[in-house]
C-alpha positions as CSV (number, residue, x, y, z in Angstrom):
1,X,0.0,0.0,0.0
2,X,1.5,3.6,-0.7
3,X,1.6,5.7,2.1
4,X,2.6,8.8,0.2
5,X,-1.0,10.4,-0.4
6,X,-1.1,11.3,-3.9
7,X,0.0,15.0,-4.9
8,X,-3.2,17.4,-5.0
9,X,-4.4,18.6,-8.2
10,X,-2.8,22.0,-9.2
11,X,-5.0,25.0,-8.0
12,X,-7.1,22.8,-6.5
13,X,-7.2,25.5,-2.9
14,X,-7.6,28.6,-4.8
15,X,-10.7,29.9,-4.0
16,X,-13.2,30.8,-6.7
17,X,-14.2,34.3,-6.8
18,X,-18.0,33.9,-6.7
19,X,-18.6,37.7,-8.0
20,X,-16.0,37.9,-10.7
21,X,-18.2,37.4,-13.8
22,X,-20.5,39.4,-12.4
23,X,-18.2,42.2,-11.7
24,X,-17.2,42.5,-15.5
25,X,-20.9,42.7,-17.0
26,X,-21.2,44.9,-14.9
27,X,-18.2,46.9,-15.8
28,X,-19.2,46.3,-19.2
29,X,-22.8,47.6,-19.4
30,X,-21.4,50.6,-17.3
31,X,-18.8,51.3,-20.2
32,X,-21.7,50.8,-22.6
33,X,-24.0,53.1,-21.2
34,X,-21.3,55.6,-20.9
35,X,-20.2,55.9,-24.1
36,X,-23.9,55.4,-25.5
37,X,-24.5,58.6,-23.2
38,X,-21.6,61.0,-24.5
39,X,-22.1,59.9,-28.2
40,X,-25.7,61.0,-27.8
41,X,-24.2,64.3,-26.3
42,X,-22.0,64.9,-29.1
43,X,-24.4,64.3,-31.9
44,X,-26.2,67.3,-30.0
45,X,-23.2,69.6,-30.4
46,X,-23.0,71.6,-33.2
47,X,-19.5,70.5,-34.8
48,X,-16.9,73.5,-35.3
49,X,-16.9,72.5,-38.7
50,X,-20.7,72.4,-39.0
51,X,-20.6,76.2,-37.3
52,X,-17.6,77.3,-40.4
53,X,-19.8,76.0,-42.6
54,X,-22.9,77.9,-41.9
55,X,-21.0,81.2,-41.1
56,X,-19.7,80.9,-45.2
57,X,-22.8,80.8,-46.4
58,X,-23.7,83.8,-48.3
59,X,-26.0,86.0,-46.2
60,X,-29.1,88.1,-47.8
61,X,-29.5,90.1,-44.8
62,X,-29.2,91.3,-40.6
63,X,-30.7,91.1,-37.8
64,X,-29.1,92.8,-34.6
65,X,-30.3,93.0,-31.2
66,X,-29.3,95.7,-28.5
67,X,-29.5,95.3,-25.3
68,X,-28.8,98.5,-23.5
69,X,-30.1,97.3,-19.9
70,X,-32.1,94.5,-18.1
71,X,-35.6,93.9,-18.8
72,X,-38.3,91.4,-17.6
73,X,-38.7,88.0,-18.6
74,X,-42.0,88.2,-19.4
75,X,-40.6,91.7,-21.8
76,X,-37.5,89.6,-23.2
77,X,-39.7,86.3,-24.4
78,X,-42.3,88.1,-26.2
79,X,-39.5,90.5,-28.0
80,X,-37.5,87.4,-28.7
81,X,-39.9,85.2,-30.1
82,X,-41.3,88.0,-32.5
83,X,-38.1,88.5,-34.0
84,X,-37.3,84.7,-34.6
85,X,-40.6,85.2,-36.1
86,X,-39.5,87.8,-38.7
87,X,-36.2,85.6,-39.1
88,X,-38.6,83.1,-40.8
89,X,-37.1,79.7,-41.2
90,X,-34.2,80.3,-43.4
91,X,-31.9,81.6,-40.7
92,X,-28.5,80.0,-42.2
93,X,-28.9,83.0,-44.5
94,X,-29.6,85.5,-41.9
95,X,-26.6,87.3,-40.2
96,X,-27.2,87.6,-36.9
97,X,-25.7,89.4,-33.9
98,X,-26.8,89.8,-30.4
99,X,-24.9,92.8,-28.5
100,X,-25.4,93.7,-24.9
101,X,-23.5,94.5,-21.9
102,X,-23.1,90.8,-20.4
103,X,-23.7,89.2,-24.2
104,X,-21.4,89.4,-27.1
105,X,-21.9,87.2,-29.9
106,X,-22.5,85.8,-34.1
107,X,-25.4,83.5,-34.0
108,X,-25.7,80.2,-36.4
109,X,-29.5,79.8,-35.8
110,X,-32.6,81.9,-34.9
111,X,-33.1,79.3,-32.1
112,X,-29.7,80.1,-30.2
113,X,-30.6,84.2,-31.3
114,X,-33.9,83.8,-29.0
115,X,-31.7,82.2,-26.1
116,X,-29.4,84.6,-26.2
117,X,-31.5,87.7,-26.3
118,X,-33.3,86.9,-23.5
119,X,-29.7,86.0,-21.5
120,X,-28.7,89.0,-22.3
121,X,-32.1,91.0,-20.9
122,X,-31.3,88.9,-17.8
123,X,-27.8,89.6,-17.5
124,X,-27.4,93.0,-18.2
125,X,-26.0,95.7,-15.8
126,X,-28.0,99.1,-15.4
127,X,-28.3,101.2,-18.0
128,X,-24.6,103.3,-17.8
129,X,-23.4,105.3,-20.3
130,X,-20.0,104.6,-20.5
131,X,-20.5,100.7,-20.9
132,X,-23.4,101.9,-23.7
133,X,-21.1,103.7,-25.7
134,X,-18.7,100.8,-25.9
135,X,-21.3,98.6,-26.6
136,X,-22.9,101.2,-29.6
137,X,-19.3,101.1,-31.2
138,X,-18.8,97.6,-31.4
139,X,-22.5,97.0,-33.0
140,X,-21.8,100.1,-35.3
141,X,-18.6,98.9,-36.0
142,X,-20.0,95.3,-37.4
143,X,-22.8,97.2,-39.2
144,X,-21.3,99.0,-41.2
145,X,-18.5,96.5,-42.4
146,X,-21.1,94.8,-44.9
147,X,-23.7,96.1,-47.3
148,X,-26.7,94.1,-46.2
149,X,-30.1,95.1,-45.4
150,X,-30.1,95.4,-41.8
151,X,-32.5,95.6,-39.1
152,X,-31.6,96.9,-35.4
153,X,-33.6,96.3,-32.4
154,X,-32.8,98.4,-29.3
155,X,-33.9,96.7,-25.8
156,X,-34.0,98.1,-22.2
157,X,-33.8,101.8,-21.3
158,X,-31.4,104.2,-22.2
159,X,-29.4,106.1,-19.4
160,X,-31.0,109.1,-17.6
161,X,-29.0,111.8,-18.6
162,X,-29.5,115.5,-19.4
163,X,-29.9,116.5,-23.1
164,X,-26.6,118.2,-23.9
165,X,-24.7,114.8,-22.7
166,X,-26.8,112.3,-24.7
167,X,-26.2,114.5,-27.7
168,X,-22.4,114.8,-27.3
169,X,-22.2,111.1,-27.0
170,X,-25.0,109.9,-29.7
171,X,-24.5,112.5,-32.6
172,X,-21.8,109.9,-34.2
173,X,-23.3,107.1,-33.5
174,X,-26.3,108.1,-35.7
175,X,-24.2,109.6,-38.3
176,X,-22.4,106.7,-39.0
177,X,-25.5,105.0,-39.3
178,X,-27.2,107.2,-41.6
179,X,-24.0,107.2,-44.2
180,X,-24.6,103.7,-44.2
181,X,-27.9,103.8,-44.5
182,X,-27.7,106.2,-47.3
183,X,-24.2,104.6,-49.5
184,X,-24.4,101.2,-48.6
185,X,-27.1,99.4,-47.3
186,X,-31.0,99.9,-45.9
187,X,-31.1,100.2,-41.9
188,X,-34.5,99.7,-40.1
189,X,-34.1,100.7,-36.5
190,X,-36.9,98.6,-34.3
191,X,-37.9,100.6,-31.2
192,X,-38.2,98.1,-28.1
193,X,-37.1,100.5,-25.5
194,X,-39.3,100.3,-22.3
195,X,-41.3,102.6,-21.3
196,X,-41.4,104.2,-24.8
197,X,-42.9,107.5,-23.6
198,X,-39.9,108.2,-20.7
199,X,-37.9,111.3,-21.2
200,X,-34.3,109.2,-21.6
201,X,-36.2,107.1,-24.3
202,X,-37.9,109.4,-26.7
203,X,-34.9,111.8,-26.5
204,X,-32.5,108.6,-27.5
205,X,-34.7,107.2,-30.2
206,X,-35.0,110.9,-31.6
207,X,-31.4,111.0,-32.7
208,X,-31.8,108.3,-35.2
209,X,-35.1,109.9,-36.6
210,X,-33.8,113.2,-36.9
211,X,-30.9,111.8,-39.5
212,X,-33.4,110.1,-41.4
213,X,-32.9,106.4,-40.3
214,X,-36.1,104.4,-40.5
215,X,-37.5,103.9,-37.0
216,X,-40.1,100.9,-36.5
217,X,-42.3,101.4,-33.0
């Protein structure tokens, strides 16, 4: 009889893990899900290329929007859905610009235009006529680098300030506007100033009438 117990089969103490297969599908779906998750996400995005793209396509004409000061939410939803109304549905051909004092920016679609103007009716600082003026150049500025038909809506209130001082700072503002207006291309201005019949308001407003720009009500 052998008394030398036969050698034990190799791994034969190793204990099993019970949770090990389980532990990878789960792993695995978890990776799925993921990845399913962020591809969704990125369809969403508009690609950089996809934004180039649109910004080269010829455009017909402008829409601009203003934003001299805060207004309500109630104000900025029913001003921005009428002018992604008169945007229509071909936006890609539409050059569009929102300018404000917390919101600076070319817009591929009349959809991110809405958002935007009524960010920038939330975000805005008080009317102040330093930040204004800076924000009138840089809109005048981008007017008047193209030819298209254009049409300007001014939102908020302008700042409370005596005649003289409104004059000295809007006289070439309007000027500008009316020689392009006159040599290059059509500019509507759209009056969305609230309350329309304050002092600050009519007198601001008036400058662009008096040169013989177009004003809308």
């Amino acid at each position: 009889m052998n008394q030398n117990p036969e050698p034990e089969e190799h791994g034969q103490y190793i204990p099993k893990p019970k949770w090990g297969w389980k532990a990878i599908y789960i792993f695995l779906f978890v990776l799925g899900l993921s990845g399913g998750i962020l591809g969704l996400i990125y369809r969403q995005l508009p690609k950089k290329s996809e934004v180039l793209a649109k910004r080269k396509i010829p455009k017909i004409r402008a829409v601009y929007a203003m934003v001299l000061s805060p207004i309500s939410a109630n104000r900025a939803d029913s001003i921005s859905r009428a002018i992604k109304k008169e945007i229509g549905a071909d936006s890609i051909r539409i050059k569009m610009v929102i300018g404000g004092t917390a919101v600076y920016k070319h817009c591929t679609s009349a959809d991110e235009f809405r958002r935007l103007i009524d960010t920038a009716s939330k975000r805005s600082v008080e009317a102040d006529i330093e930040i204004q003026n800076l924000l009138h150049s840089k809109v005048v500025d981008i007017i008047t680098s193209d030819k298209l038909p254009t049409r300007l809506y001014i939102l908020g209130s302008a700042p409370n300030i005596d005649t003289n001082s409104l004059k000295k700072r809007m006289n070439h503002i309007a000027e500008y506007l009316d020689i392009r207006n006159r040599s290059l291309g059509s500019i509507t201005i759209v009056n969305c100033l609230e309350p329309k019949n304050s002092l600050q308001n009519q007198l601001y407003i008036n400058f662009y009438k008096a040169r013989g720009l177009k004003v809308e009500e």
